[in-house]
C-alpha angles and dihedrals in degrees: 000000000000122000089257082059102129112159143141105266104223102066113200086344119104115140132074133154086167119156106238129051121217080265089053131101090220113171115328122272118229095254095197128081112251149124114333098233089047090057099045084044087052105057124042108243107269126223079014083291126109114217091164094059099035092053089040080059103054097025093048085213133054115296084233091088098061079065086045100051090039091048101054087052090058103047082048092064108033088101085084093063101019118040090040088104092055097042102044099074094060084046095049095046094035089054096026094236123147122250093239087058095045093054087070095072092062083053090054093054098049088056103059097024078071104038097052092065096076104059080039094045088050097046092044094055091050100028105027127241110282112092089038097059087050089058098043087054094051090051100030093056097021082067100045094050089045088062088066083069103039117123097172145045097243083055086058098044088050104050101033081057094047087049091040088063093049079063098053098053088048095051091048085055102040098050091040095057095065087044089053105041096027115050090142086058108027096144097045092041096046089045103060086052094056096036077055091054088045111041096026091081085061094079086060109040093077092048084054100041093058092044101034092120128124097251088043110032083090087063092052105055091037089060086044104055101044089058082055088046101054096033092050099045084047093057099047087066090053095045114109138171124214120240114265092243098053098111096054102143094222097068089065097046105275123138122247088222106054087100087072099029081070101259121149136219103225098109089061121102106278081237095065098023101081123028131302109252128213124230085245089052089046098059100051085066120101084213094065088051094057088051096053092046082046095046090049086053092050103039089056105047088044090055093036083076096035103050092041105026088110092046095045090050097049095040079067093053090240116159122292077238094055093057094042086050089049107050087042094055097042099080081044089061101044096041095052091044087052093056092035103045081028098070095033079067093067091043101047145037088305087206095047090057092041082059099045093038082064100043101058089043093065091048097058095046080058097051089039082072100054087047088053090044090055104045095239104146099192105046084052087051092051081047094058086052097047106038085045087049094058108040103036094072083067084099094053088049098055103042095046087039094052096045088050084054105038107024133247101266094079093016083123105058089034100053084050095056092056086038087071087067078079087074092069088045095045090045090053088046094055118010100032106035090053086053085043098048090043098050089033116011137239102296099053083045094056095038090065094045082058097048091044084061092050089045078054102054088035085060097049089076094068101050124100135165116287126264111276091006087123080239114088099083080062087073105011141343101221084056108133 
């Protein structure tokens, strides 16, 4: 399953016929964890295959679990990214840092949270993901609970970036998993790991905010980062890959021929229907490179309002409450929008609600700002809500788009590759945006993260699938 794989995705199977598309509702998953036999008796086979049963066979459980376990290592985790604004005062006033100094270190995370996908991306899909789990959990909650001991800012810098490396090996894995065992429900899948990510720190901000003091705020990240440390070790020992052979078409049934019988694939998940692309051959392909300009402007517009909710809110003079409020429901925000847009991107044109996802994203960062402008706490709260709702799903788009485009044998490395284009996002969100706050203020900050989301929905409308993906008669059949 090395990066040079470049192979039809299919396998022996090339026939279909099935009823549902990888854009399609198809017949209901079991949605709950449970016994493998129980899951495959449960669904009818999609595309005539049947993923519930093949992975009940060689897992000996229901795939489920491989979410489950993925999910509950991301929500682990997500303080990393989610509880950083509420944190960041007691850090700032406990080590006399300023706060402009201390944003790099959100910056810092962002950079090699990302860039570590890759190496990891690329290890998990030839080696599986076990030893590099164990790793993620010794260097995900080893950094957190060093906090608690920092006296500097170098210390900062050094272990939020080790830690931040334990989460990006999580998140490659996690998100990987659902592509790998789920390419009938790749929306849906992707999306309860990242709502887990998302919504899993708000079960802790609270926690932070009432404890976010200088002689308590120790305590706060210890206890942290134990809880990363033991979810995170339990889930390398339940993580699994399929074979690479799993979605062979006979063993349901099929028959070897229909290829020349004059069946058709169409009714395959979009993930296994074309090729399998490299990370080399992706990136010769103008489509990758819209993606990546798209995922900067995202990610950047969606951490603008993570990383500086708490600060925005207060630069109005809203209520301490309305910034609390603020910072607990926006994971909320982003984890249920995950799950919800997530799986309407299964059941409907997957490219027309990323659009619209992205649209109306742009539009509530904007009015985030009015509602800020006019001291109305709970409008800006709704803001928060909205304009979270529609852009954090950004990480359930990518990741399922580019497996349709690209196939699910490399879908690792390659993910991680597009995953780097949060650099950018995460650079604008610290780094930039304090420059910018500082030289311009908060309105005209916030007013370009909105207009970088509506640059991104605008740009939906030109992709197609790439040039001799199998896919281009899907969407139109002058694509090139």
């Amino acid at each position: 399953m090395g990066e040079e794989r470049s192979d039809d995705r299919t396998g022996s199977a090339d026939s279909g016929g099935g009823a549902d598309s990888a854009g399609g509702a198809g017949s209901a998953e079991n949605g709950e964890p449970g016994g493998g036999q129980a899951e495959s008796d449960a669904e009818e086979p999609r595309d005539g295959v049947d993923y519930a049963g093949r992975a009940a066979d060689i897992l000996g459980f229901s795939r489920w679990w491989q979410i489950a376990a993925a999910a509950g290592m991301m929500a682990a985790v997500s303080p990393y990214q989610y509880v950083w604004s509420s944190i960041s005062p007691a850090l700032s006033e406990g080590l006399d840092i300023a706060l402009p100094a201390l944003g790099a270190v959100f910056s810092f995370y962002v950079v090699f949270q990302s860039l570590s996908q890759f190496p990891a991306g690329k290890w998990r899909d030839r080696r599986g993901p076990g030893a590099l789990t164990f790793l993620a959990a010794l260097l995900a909650g080893g950094g957190y609970i060093g906090l608690a001991y920092a006296t500097t800012l170098w210390q900062l810098y050094l272990l939020y970036s080790l830690g931040a490396i334990g989460v990006g090996i999580v998140y490659t894995v996690a998100v990987n998993t659902a592509v790998k065992w789920f390419p009938d429900r790749t929306g849906l899948t992707t999306g309860v790991g990242t709502m887990a990510f998302a919504a899993g720190s708000a079960l802790v901000v609270p926690y932070v905010r009432a404890n976010a003091t200088v002689a308590a705020y120790g305590d706060v990240l210890r206890n942290i980062g134990i809880g990363i440390l033991v979810v995170t070790l339990v889930g390398s020992f339940l993580l699994r890959d399929p074979p690479t052979d799993w979605l062979d078409r006979h063993e349901d049934g099929g028959n070897g021929d229909d290829a020349e019988s004059g069946g058709g694939d169409d009714g395959l998940a979009a993930s296994i229907r074309g090729r399998d692309y490299s990370s080399r051959e992706m990136l010769s392909t103008w489509q990758f490179w819209l993606l990546y300009a798209m995922f900067v402007a995202m990610a950047g517009a969606d951490l603008l309002v993570i990383a500086n909710v708490v600060r925005f809110a207060e630069n109005f003079g809203l209520a301490a409450l309305v910034a609390t409020l603020s910072a607990t429901l926006l994971p909320v925000a982003a984890g249920v929008s995950r799950l919800v847009l997530g799986e309407a991107t299964d059941r409907f044109d997957r490219k027309r609600v990323m659009a619209g996802s992205f649209l109306l994203a742009g539009l509530f960062r904007i009015g985030l700002i009015g509602a800020g402008q006019t001291g109305n706490g709970a409008v800006f709260v709704a803001f928060v809500l909205g304009a979270m709702f529609f852009s954090s799903p950004l990480f359930v788009y990518f990741p399922s788009l580019l497996t349709d485009y690209y196939g699910a044998a490399n879908s690792s490395g390659n993910y991680a590759v597009l995953y780097t284009a949060k650099v950018g996002g995460g650079v604008f969100a610290g780094t930039v945006a304090g420059y910018l706050v500082a030289t311009l203020g908060w309105t005209p900050t916030f007013a370009l993260g909105g207009g970088l989301a509506i640059a991104a929905g605008l740009a939906v409308f030109l992709l197609r699938p790439p040039s001799g993906s199998g896919l281009e008669a899907a969407e139109s059949p002058t694509a090139d």
